[in-house]
VMD Tcl script that draws the C-alpha trace (Angstrom):
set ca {
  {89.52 99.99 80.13}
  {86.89 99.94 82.72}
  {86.96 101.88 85.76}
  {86.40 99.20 88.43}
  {85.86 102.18 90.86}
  {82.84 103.99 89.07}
  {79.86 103.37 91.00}
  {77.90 105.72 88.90}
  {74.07 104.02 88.72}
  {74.77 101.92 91.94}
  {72.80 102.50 95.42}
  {75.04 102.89 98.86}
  {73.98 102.31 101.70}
  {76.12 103.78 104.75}
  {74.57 103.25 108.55}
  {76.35 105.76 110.09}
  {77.22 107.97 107.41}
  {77.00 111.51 108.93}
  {79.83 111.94 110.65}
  {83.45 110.98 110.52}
  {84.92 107.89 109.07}
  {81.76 106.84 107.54}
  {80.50 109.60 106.47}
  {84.45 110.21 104.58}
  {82.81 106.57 103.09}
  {79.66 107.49 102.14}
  {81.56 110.89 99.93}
  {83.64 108.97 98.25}
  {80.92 106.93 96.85}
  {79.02 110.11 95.70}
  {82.24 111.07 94.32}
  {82.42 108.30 91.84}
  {78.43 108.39 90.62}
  {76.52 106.65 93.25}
  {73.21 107.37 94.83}
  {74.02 107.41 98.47}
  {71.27 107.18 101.69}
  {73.05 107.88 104.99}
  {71.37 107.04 108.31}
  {71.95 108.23 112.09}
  {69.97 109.02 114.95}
  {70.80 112.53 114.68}
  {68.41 114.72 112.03}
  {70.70 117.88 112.20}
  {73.44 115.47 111.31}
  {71.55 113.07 108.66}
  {70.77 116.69 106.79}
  {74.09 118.23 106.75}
  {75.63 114.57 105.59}
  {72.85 115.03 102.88}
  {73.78 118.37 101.77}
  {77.06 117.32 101.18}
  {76.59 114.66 99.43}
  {74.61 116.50 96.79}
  {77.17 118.68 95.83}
  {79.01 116.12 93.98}
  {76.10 116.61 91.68}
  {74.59 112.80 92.19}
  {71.29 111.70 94.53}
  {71.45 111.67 98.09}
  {69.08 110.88 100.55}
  {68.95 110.37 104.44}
  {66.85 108.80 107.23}
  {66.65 109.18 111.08}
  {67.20 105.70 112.79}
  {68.41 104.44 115.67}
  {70.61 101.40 115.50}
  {68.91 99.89 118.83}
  {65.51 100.22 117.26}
  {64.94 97.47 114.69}
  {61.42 98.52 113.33}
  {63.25 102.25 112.66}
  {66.35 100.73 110.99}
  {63.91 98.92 109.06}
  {61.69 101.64 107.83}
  {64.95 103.38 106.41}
  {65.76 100.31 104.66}
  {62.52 100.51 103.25}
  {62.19 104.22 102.22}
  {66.35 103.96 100.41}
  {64.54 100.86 98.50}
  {61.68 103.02 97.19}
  {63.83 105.96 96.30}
  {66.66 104.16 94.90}
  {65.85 100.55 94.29}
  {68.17 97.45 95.38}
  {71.21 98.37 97.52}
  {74.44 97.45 96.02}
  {76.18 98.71 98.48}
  {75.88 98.16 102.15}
  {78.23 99.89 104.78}
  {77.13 99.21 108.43}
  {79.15 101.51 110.80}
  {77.85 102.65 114.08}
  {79.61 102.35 116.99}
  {79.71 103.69 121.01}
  {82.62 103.80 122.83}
  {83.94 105.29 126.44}
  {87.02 103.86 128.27}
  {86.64 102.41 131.47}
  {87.45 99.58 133.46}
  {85.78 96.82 133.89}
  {84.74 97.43 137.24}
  {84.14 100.54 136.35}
  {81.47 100.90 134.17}
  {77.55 99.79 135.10}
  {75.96 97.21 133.48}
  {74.01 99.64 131.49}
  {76.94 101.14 130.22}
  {78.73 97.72 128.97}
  {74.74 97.00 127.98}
  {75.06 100.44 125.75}
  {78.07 99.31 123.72}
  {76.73 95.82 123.12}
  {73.54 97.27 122.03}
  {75.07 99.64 119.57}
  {78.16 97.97 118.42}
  {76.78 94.38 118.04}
  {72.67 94.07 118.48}
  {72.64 97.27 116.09}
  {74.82 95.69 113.72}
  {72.64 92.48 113.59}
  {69.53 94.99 113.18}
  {71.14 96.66 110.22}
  {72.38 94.10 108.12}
  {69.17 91.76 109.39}
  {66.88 94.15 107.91}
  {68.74 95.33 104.58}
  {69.40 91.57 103.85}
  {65.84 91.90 101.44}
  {66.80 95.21 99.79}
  {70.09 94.10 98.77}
  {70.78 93.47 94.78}
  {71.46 89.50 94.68}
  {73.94 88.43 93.20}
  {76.22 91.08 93.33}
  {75.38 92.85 96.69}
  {78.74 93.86 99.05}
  {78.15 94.31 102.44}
  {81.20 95.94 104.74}
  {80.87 96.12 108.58}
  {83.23 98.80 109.89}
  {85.20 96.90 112.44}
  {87.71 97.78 115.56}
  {91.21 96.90 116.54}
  {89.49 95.75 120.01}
  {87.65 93.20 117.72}
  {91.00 90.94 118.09}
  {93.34 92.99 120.29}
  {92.46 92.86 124.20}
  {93.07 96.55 125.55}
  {92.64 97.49 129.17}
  {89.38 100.08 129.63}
  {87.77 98.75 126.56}
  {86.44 95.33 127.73}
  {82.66 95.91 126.29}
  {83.72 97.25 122.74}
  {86.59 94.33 122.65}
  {83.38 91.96 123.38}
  {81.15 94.13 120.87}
  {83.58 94.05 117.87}
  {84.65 90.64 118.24}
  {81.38 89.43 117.89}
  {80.64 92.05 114.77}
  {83.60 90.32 112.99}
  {82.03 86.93 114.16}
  {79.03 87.85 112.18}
  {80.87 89.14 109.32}
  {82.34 85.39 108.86}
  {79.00 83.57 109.58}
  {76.90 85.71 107.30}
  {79.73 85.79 104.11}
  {79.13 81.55 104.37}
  {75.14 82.21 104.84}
  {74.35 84.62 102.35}
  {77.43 83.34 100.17}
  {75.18 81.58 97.48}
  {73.11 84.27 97.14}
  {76.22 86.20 96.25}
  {76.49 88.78 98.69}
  {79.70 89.09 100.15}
  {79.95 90.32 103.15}
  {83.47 91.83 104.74}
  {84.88 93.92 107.58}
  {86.74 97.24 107.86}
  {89.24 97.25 110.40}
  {89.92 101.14 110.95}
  {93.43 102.22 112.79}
  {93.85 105.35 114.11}
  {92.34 108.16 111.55}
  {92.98 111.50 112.33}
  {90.06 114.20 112.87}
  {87.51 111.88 113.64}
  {85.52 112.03 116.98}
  {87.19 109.10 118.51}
  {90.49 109.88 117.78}
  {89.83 113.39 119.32}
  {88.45 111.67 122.33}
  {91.67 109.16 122.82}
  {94.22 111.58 121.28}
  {93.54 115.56 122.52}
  {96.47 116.87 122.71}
  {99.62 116.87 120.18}
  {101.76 114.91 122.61}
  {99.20 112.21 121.99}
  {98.92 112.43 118.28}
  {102.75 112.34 117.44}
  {102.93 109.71 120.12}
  {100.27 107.48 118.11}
  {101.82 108.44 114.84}
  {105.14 107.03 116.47}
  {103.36 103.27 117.07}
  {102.35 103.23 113.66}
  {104.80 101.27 111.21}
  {104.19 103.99 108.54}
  {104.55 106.64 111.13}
  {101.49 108.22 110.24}
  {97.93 108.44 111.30}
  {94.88 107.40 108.53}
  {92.64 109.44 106.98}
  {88.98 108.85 106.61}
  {89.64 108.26 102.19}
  {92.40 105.20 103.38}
  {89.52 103.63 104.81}
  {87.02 105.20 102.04}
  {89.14 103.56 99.40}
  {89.53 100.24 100.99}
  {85.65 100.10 101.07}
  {85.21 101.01 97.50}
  {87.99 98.14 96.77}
  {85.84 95.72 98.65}
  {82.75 96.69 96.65}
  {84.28 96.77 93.44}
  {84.90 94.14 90.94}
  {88.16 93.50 91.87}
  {86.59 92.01 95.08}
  {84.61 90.00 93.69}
  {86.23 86.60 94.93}
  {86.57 88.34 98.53}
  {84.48 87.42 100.94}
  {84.44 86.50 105.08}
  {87.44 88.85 105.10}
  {87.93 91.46 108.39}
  {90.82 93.34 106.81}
  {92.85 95.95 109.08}
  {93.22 99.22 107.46}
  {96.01 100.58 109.97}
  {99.29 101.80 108.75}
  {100.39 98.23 110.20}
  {99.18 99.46 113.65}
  {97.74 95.64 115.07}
  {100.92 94.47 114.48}
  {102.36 95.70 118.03}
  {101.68 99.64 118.31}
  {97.56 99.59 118.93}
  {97.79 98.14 122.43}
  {100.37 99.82 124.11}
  {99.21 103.40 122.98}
  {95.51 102.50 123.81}
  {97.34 102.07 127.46}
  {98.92 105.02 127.73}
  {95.56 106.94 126.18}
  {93.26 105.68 128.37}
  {95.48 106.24 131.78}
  {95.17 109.69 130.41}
  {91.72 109.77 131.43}
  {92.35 107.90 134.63}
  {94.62 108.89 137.01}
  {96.29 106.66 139.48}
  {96.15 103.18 136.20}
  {99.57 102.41 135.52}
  {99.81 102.93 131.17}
}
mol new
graphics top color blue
foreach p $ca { graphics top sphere $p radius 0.5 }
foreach p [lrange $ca 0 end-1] q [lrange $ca 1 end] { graphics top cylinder $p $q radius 0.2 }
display resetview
């Protein structure tokens, strides 16, 4: 029987891929035989993702982007191509985040989210649209729970994500007949990533969030690894235009009332 999950020979693609959840993506694709380029703004991080990756014995490469800068997202399209050929495999995950109100955050800083979230988004998957393999490309945007749940202090990445999903849908009917599909990630809470750190610092908080989720537990960066390798697989095939939550069930009721009481952590005097 074939292993729908080997990847061996195929080129990945992870934006984002040095650090946390999609850099737990980007491994388990070198895991299972695939030549994987990572991209960040960060060179420490873009090396150390790098060295990682090559000790699962496979190719690895990495490049030094910004999302916000389309000519530099586009040379790093350009130099995976040349090392590895077509992309098979595209996962676009950057994101910025910071609670705070509406009123208060700047323009700039609802400006900064947008920018990253959304306009960095289009810039990535804009620019590897001519390296990808066609047919047969799969294309996953890594998502947000703000992306269809409203939550107090998080106004500009609820208006960032919603529009990434947006253009998830409208490019899986665009690029549909050259078959690329083209899907999102919907990450819940996923313990020992940056974020989660940042909305969840303490242990009261983490058994409190572990307590909204239906399975009573938080994710892991492989849950949302293997749902990515499920959506590129051939057992995907058929799947396209989908934002799929990868939560323990948390959208169903338990995302927005922690994200409440997290955020009136960091600001005293909101009511959670």
């Amino acid at each position: 029987m074939i292993n729908p999950f080997d990847f061996d020979g195929k080129t990945v693609f992870v934006f984002g891929g040095t650090s946390g959840i999609n850099l737990g993506i980007a491994d388990a694709f070198a895991e299972q035989g695939a030549r994987v380029a990572v991209a960040s703004r960060s060179q420490d991080k873009v090396d150390a993702a790098v060295s990682a990756l090559l000790r699962h014995g496979g190719e690895a490469t990495g490049f030094c982007a910004d999302v916000r800068n389309p000519d530099a997202v586009a040379a790093a399209f350009s130099g995976a191509s040349q090392a590895f050929g077509p992309i098979d495999v595209l996962v676009s995950g950057a994101a910025g985040n910071f609670p705070a109100t509406a009123l208060g955050m700047s323009p700039n800083g609802f400006k900064s989210v947008v920018d990253i979230d959304l306009l960095g988004s289009f810039h990535v998957l804009r620019a590897a649209y001519p390296h990808l393999t066609k047919p047969g490309a799969a294309v996953i945007n890594i998502s947000a729970p703000q992306a269809f749940l409203p939550m107090e202090f998080q106004a500009h990445v609820c208006a960032a994500k919603a529009g990434v999903d947006m253009l998830t849908r409208v490019l899986a009917m665009e690029w549909g007949a050259q078959g690329v599909r083209v899907n999102s990630i919907v990450p819940g809470p996923i313990g020992g990533t940056e974020g989660m750190e940042r909305l969840a610092p303490t242990p009261a908080l983490k058994a409190r969030i572990a307590a909204t989720v239906p399975l009573r537990r938080e994710g892991t960066p492989r849950d949302i690894a293997n749902a990515a390798m499920f959506l590129a697989s051939p057992l995907a095939s058929y799947i396209s235009g989908v934002v799929l939550p990868v939560d323990g069930g948390w959208s169903l009721g338990g995302a927005t009332a922690f994200m409440m009481e997290a955020t009136a952590a960091f600001m005293p005097g909101t009511k959670a």
